[in-house]
RORO-297478 format. One line per 2 residues: number of its first residue (from 1); for each residue x, y, z of C-alpha. Coordinates in pm, whole numbers, plus 50000, padded with zeros to 5 digits. Layout:
NUM> X Y Z; ...
This chain:
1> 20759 95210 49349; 21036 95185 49074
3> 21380 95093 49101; 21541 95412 48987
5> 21816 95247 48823; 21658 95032 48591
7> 21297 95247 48606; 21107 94914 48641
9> 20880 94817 48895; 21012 94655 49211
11> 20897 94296 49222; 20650 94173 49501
13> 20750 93860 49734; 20640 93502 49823
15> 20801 93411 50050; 20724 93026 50205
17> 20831 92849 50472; 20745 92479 50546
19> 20751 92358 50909; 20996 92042 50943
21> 20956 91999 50554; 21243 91760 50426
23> 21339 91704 50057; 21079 91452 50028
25> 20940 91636 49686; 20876 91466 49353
27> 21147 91773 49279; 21401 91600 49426
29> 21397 91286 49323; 21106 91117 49547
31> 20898 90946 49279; 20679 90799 49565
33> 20590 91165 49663; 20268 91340 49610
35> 20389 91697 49588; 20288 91821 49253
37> 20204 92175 49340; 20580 92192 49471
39> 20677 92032 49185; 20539 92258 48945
41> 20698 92529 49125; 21026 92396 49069
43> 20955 92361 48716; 21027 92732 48692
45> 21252 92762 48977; 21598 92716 49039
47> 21587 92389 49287; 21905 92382 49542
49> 21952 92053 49614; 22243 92083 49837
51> 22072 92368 50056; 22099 92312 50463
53> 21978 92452 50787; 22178 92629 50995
55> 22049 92476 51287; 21794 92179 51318
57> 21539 92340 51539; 21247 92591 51474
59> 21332 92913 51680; 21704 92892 51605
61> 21681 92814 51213; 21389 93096 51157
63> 21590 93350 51363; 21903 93285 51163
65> 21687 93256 50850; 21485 93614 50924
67> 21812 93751 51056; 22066 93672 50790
69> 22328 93617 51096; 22461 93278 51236
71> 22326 93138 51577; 22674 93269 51736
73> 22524 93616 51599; 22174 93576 51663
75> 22247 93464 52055; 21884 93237 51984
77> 21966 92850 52042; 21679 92712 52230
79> 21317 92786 52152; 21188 93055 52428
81> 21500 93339 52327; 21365 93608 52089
83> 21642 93713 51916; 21560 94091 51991
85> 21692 94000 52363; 22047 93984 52195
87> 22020 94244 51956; 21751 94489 52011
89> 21840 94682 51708; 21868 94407 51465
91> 21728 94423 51103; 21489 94138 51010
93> 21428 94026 50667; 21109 94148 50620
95> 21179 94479 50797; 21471 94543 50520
97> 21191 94533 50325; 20929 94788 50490
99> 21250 94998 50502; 21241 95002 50152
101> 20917 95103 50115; 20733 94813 50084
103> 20439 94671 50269; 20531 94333 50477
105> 20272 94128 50581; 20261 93749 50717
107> 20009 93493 50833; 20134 93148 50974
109> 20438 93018 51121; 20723 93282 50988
111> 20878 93363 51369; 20845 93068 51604
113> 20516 93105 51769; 20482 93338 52036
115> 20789 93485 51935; 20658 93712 51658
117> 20804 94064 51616; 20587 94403 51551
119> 20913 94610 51372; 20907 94322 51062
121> 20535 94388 50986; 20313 94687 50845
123> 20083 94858 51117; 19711 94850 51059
125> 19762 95202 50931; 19923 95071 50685
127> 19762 94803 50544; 19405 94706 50703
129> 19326 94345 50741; 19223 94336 51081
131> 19515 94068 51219; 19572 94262 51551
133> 19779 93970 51687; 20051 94025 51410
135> 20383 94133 51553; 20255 94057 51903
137> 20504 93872 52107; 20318 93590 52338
139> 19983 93500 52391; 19814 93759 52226
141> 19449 93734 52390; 19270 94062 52325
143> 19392 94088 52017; 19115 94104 51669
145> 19135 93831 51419; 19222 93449 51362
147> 19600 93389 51524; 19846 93103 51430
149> 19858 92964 51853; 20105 92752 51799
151> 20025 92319 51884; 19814 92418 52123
153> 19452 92352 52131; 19242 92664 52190
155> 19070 92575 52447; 19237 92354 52705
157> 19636 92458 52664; 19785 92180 52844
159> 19628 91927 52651; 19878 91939 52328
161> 20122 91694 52570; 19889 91447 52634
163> 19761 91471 52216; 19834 91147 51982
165> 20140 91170 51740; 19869 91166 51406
167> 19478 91172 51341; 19345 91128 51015
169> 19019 91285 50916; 18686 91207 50676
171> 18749 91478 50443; 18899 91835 50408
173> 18655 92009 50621; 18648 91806 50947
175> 18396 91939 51243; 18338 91626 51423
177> 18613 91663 51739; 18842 91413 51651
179> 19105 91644 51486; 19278 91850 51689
181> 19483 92177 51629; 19161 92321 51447
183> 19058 92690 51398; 18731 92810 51510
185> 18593 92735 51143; 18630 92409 51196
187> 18934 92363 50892; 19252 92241 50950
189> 19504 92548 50991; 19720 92485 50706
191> 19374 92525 50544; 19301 92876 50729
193> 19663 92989 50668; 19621 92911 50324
195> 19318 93103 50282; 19407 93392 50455
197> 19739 93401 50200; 19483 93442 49900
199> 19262 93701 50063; 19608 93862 50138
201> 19710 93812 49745; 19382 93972 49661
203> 19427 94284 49858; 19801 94351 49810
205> 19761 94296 49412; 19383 94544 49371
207> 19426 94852 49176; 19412 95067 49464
209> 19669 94931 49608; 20064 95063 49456
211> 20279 94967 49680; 20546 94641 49612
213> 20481 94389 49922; 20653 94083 50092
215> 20371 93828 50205; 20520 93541 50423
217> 20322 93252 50496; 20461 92994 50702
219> 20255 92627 50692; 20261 92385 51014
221> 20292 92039 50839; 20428 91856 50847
223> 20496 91918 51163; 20419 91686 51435
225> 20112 91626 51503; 20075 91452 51168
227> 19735 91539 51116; 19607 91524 50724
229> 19237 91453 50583; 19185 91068 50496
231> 19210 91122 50101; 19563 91243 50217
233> 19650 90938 50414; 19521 90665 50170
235> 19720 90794 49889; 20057 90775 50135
237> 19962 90403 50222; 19893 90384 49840
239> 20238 90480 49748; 20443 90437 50022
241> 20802 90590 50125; 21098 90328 50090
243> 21306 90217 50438; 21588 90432 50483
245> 21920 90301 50352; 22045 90306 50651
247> 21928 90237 51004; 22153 90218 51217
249> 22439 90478 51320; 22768 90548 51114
251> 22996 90271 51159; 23265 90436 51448
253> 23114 90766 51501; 23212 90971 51776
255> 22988 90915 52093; 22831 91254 52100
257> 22774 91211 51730; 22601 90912 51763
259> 22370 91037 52101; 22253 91303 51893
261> 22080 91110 51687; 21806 91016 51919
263> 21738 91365 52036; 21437 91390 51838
265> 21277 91108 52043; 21245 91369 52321
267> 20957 91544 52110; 20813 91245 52007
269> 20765 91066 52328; 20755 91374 52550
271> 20569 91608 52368; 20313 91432 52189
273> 20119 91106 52279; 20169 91069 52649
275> 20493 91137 52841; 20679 90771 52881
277> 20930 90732 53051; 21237 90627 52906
279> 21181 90223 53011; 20811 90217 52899
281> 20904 90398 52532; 20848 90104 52242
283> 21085 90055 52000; 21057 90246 51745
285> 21140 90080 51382; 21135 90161 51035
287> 20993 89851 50918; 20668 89801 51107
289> 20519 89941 51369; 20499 90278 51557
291> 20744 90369 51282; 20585 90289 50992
293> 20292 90483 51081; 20471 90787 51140
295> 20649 90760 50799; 20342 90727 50654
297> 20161 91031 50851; 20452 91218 50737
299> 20424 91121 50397; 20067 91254 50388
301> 20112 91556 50591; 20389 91626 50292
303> 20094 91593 50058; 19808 91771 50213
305> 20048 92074 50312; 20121 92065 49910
307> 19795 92081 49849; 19788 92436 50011
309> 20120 92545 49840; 19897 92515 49555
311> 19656 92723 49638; 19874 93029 49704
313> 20100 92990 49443; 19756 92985 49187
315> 19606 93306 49372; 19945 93482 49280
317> 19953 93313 48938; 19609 93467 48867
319> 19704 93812 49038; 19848 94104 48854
321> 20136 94038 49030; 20260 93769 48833
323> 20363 93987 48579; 20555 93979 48267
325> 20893 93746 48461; 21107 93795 48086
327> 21068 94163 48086; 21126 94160 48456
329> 20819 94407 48520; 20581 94385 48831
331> 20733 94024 48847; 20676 93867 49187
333> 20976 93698 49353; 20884 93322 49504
335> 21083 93161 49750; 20977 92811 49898
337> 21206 92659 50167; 21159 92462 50496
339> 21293 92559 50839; 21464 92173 50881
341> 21493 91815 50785; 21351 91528 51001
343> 21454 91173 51010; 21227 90913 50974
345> 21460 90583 51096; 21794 90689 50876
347> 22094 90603 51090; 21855 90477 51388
349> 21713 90797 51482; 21382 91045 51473
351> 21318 91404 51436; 21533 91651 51442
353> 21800 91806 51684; 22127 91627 51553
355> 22387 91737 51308; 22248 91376 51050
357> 22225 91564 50691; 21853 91480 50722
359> 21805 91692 51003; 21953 91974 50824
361> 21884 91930 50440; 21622 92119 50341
363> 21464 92169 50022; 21479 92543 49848
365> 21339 92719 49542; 21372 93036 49385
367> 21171 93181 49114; 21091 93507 48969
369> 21401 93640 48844; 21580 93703 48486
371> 21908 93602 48694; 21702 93268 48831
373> 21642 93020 48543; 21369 92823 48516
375> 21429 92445 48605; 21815 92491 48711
377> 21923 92241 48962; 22237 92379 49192
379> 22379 92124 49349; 22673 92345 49521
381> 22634 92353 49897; 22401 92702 50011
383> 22268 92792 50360; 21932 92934 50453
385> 22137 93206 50550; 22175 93319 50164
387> 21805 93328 50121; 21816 93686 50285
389> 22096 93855 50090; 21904 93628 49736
391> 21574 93854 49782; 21737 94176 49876
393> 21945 94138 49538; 21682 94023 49327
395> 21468 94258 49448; 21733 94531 49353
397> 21674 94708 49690; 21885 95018 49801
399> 22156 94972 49979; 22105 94984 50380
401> 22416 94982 50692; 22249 94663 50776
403> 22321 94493 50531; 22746 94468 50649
405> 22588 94217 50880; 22462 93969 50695
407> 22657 93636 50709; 22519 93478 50375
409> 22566 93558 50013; 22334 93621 49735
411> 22230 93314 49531; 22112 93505 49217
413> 22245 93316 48912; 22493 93561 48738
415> 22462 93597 48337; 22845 93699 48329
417> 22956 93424 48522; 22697 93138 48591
419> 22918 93076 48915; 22588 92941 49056
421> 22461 92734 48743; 22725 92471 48827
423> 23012 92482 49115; 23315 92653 49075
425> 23636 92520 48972; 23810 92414 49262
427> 24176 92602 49378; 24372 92346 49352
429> 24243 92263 49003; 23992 92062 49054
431> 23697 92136 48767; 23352 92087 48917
433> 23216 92088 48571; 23022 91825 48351
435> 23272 91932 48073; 23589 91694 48092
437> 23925 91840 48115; 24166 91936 47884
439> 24464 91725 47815; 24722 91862 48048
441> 25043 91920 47791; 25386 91909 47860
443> 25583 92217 47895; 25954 92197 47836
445> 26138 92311 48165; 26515 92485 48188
447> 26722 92258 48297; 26762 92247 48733
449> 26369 92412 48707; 26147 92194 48989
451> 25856 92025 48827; 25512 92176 48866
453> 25293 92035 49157; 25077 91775 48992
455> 24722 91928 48998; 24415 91649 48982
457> 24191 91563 48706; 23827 91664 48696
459> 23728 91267 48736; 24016 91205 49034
461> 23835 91015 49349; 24105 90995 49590
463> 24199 90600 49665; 24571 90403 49643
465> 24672 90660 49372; 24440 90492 49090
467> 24216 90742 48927; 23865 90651 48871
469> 23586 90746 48613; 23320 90955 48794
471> 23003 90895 48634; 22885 91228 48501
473> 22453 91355 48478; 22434 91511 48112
475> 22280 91891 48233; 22042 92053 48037
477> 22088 92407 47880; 21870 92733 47905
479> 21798 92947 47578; 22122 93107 47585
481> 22291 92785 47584; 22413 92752 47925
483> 22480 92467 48134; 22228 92417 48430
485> 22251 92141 48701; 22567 92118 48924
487> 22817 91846 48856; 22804 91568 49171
489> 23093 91376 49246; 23011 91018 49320
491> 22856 90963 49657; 23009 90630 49704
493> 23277 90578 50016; 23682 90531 49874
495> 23822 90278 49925; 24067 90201 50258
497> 24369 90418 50238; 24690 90478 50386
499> 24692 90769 50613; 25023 90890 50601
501> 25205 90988 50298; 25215 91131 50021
503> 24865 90960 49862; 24697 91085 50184
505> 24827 91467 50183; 24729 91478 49839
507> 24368 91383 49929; 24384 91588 50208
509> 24484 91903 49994; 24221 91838 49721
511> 23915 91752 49913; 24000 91967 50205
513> 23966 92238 49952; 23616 92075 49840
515> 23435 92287 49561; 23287 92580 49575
517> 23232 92664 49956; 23164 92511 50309
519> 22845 92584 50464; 22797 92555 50862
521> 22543 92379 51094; 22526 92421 51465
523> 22363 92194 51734; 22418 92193 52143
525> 22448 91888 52352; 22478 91936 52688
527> 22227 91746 52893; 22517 91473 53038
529> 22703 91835 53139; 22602 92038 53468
531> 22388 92309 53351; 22621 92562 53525
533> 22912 92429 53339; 22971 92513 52945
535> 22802 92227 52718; 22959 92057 52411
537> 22842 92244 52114; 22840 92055 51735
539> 22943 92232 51449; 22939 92057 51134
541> 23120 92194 50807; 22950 92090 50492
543> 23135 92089 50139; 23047 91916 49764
545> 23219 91614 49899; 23250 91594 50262
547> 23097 91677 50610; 23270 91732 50916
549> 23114 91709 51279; 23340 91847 51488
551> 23227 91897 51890; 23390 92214 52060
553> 23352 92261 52442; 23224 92694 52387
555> 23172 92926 52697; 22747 92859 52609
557> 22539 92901 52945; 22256 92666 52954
559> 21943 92628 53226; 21712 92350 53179
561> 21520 92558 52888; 21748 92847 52760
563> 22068 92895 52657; 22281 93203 52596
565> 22624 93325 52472; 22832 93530 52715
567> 22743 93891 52633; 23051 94147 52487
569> 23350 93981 52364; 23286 93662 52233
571> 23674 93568 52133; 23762 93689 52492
573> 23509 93442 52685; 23625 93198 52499
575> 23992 93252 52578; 23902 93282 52939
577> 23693 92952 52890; 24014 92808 52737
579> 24269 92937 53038; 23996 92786 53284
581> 23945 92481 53129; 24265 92428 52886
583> 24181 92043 52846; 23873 92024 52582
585> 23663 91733 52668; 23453 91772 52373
587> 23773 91784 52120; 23749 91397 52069
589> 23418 91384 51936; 23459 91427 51551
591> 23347 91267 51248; 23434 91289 50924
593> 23205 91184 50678; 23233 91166 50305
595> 22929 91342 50143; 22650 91335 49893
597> 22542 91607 49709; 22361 91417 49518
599> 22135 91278 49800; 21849 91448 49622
601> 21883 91231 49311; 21996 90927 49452
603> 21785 90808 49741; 21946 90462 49793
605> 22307 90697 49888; 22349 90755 50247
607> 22582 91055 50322; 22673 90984 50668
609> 22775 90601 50677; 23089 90581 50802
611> 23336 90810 51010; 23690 90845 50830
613> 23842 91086 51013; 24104 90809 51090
615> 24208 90769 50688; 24156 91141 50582
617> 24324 91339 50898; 24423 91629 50637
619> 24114 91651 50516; 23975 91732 50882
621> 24235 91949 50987; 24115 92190 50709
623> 23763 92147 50785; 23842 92239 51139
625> 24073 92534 50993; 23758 92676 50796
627> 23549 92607 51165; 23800 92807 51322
629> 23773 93112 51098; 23380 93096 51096
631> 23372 93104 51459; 23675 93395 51447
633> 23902 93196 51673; 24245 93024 51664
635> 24253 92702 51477; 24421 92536 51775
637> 24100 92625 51984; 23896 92410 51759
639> 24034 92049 51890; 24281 91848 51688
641> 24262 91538 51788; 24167 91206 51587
643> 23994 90994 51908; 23641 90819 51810
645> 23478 90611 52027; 23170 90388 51956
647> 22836 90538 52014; 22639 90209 52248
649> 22396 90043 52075; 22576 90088 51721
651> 22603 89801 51486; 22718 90025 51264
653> 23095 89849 51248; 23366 89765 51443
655> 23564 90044 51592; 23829 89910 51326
657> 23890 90083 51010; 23613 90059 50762
């Protein structure tokens, strides 16, 4: 099929999700890492390194991901909601795709399990591989062909809660019973997913076969279990991962803040291993330990999942389907990405399920395009959301109604502009460029004329008025001469400021306006709420230099295991939530924490150390102003007020001003 506007080919699509797959790449920075499949990917890829989830939890972030829509769209914020319950009628990524005449096929972990979808996928009629079970929602026993089940092992379901947190095994190909979560082949299933990608590669690239396809393959690991062969293990306790900058929680964050970071203990004590309670759980550290070892297993479930990355990405390199990528002919589109950070002991916590920018921070590559550069680092802040409206637009598909939907925007690298080869100039002046800026000249002014607003240098931290040198990464440059990698202000904290005044408004003004745009992350916290009341729901707005956390009591309906938004008018529930309940408990649970872009690059920089929503209140008023117009209510709704209280435990700081 040709694109009847240029007359070239359509491209195929990779597309490749990682379960719980953090930045921890030798693309980003992680010398210790042993990715080097990934990182020969990114070698001629554009590598986000600012990209982020929008919410840190498997069903919610793959339904927003396959959706293109926000969780307040979707309706899916636990993990037993399919998001065809909300919206029977939506359009899912891969289904734009089969609309436009291509052939969409998956094997692995795309949808969270059990909660696959038979619109997204090409019938049997369509293309014969004898995977019955695709598109089935649930258990999908009579079906023909090897099925992704989930954690589960196959033959004694309830035993995945009573299953150890990581196994290692004697070699790739492990048939002795001691590693669970095995197909019937006796491989691991990253293995079996992997191999069923290249048999899918084969078929969808033969000669006999004309039509453009989207394969998605979703991998488990590293997932918990950590479960990797030995050769995988050895080289992680070989080369090591370094202790978290930080372990314990942001000096005076807010107390909801500061609970959410030990959400993630919930999986790891009550799903896996045995089911402690809460007295009888050990302590988990970073140094030594229960904690050690799962940094480690994490570490090698990183590699060994690489290790299958590879093997895809070489059946496509070897297919037809790679193509000629600088004519732009029967090129194949690749897209690598994971669903959600974890943390491993930064700010005291594990998992995932907080708002922490290593629950959400999630590594992302694009390849295949004229429009996508080869080695390009972007450093401006993207969402997973953008990946759908990216591949529709490199792709060059026609245009469909559903598209109006779509909450993201495309990430495609624009020859005219190169707004995405480094962040745009911000409004008030600010240049988010490695070039310095000019020498601002005096212009003579008519006598009684009011001077022009003074407009802040390309180098201007905010602190006391003094302007400080912001050390600057020299980019590289493409063929054409372009500049590549995105500018990073400096991740370090400014220093203690006055919060009223002039010094502070003008702070607030050009940070609150923070380069290029604000991305959003969403996380509910309501277990210390009735379940028949309305939870506290964390939102947090993400910009080049700062992240705000801001909790918002939202008219959310939440039994022990789902959770749903009022159907109909959402701005009207929440008005009648606000006339009911006018008081917002959860308004005085915000942070504001300064941020770092450049997290990928520098691993000893911590971008959630210390709440300053105290010395930056205009800053955080426009965050919340930006909240208030992505949720599509009034700004006052979204709480104003400056409160923090100390999360217990923290020895973080002083409830004093850093």
């Amino acid at each position: 099929m040709t694109n009847s506007s240029t007359g070239l080919r359509r491209p195929s699509v990779l597309l490749v999700i990682v379960d719980d797959l953090r930045p921890d790449l030798g693309a980003y920075g992680r010398e210790w890492a042993r990715t080097p499949h990934i990182d020969a990917l990114s070698r001629r890829s554009v590598t986000f390194t600012n990209a982020h989830a929008a919410v840190a939890n498997c069903n919610p972030s793959r339904a927003a991901l396959l959706t293109g829509r926000t969780p307040h769209q979707t309706g899916v914020v636990d993990l037993f909601t399919h998001v065809r319950d909300h919206i029977p009628d939506v359009v899912t990524l891969p289904q734009r795709f089969r609309r436009a005449g291509y052939l969409a096929v998956s094997h692995g972990k795309v949808f969270h399990q059990e909660l696959d979808d038979v619109a997204s996928w090409s019938t049997q009629d369509e293309f014969a591989d004898n995977m019955t079970c695709r598109g089935v929602r649930g258990p999908c026993a009579a079906g023909v062909g090897w099925q992704y089940n989930g954690y589960r092992l196959r033959h004694s379901p309830t035993a995945e809660w009573r299953a150890p947190l990581f196994e290692r095994g004697a070699g790739t190909n492990i048939a002795d019973g001691r590693i669970k979560w095995l197909t019937q082949t006796g491989r691991h299933t990253d293995e079996q997913i992997a191999a069923r990608a290249v048999d899918a590669i084969s078929a969808l690239t033969s000669p006999l076969q004309r039509r453009p396809w989207l394969l998605a393959v979703g991998f488990i690991r590293p997932h918990l279990p950590f479960i990797a062969p030995e050769p995988f293990w050895v080289a992680a306790e070989r080369s090591p991962p370094p202790l978290p900058a930080r372990t314990v929680p942001p000096a005076n964050a807010s107390l909801l803040t500061g609970r959410s970071l030990q959400e993630g203990l919930t999986e790891i004590y009550g799903n896996y291993g045995q089911r402690l309670a809460e007295r009888r759980r050990p302590r988990l550290s970073a140094g030594g330990g229960l904690g050690r070892k799962l940094a480690l297993g994490y570490s090698a479930a990183v590699s060994f999942v690489d290790s299958q990355v590879g093997r895809v990405v070489a059946a496509l390199d070897a297919s037809p389907a790679a193509g000629d990528e600088i004519a732009g002919d029967c090129a194949a589109l690749v897209a690598l990405l994971g669903d959600h950070g974890w943390k491993l002991g930064e700010l005291g916590g594990w998992g995932k399920h907080s708002l922490a920018t290593h629950d959400t921070h999630v590594p992302l590559l694009l390849a295949g395009h004229r429009q996508l550069p080869a080695g390009a680092a972007v450093g401006t802040p993207c969402s997973l959301l953008d990946v759908f409206p990216t591949l529709i637009a490199a792709a060059a598909l026609p245009p469909d109604p559903s598209d109006s939907a779509l909450a993201g925007r495309s990430l495609l690298l624009s020859a005219e502009q190169g707004a995405a080869s480094r962040p745009a100039p911000a409004r008030g002046g600010r240049r988010l460029s490695p070039r310095p800026a000019p020498p601002r000249q005096k212009k003579p002014r008519r006598h009684g004329q009011a001077s022009p607003p003074r407009q802040p240098r390309a180098a201007r931290v905010p602190g006391r008025g003094a302007a400080t040198q912001t050390p600057v990464r020299t980019p590289a440059r493409t063929a054409t001469g372009r500049l590549h990698p995105a500018w990073h202000p400096s991740p370090t904290l400014p220093p203690r400021r006055r919060v009223n005044g002039s010094n502070g408004r003008a702070a607030g003004r050009a940070a609150g306006r923070a380069a290029g745009r604000a991305v959003f992350s969403l996380w509910q916290f309501g277990h210390d709420w009735d379940v028949r009341s309305s939870p506290c729901i964390g939102h947090a707005v993400r910009t080049s230099e700062w992240t705000l956390v801001q909790w918002v009591h939202e008219p959310l309906r939440c039994t022990r295991h789902r959770c749903s938004w009022p159907a109909g008018d959402y701005v009207a529930a929440w008005r009648s939530l606000r006339r009911a309940a006018p008081h917002d408990r959860c308004a005085r649970h915000a942070d504001l924490f300064r941020g770092a872009p450049a997290t990928a690059h520098a691993i000893g920089a911590e971008p959630d150390a210390a709440n300053l929503i105290r010395h930056y209140p205009a800053v955080a008023a426009r965050l919340r102003a930006l909240l208030a117009a992505h949720l599509g209510v009034p700004a006052s709704h979204v709480g104003p007020s400056l409160r923090t209280s100390r999360p217990p435990g923290s020895r973080g700081g002083s409830a004093s001003r850093p």
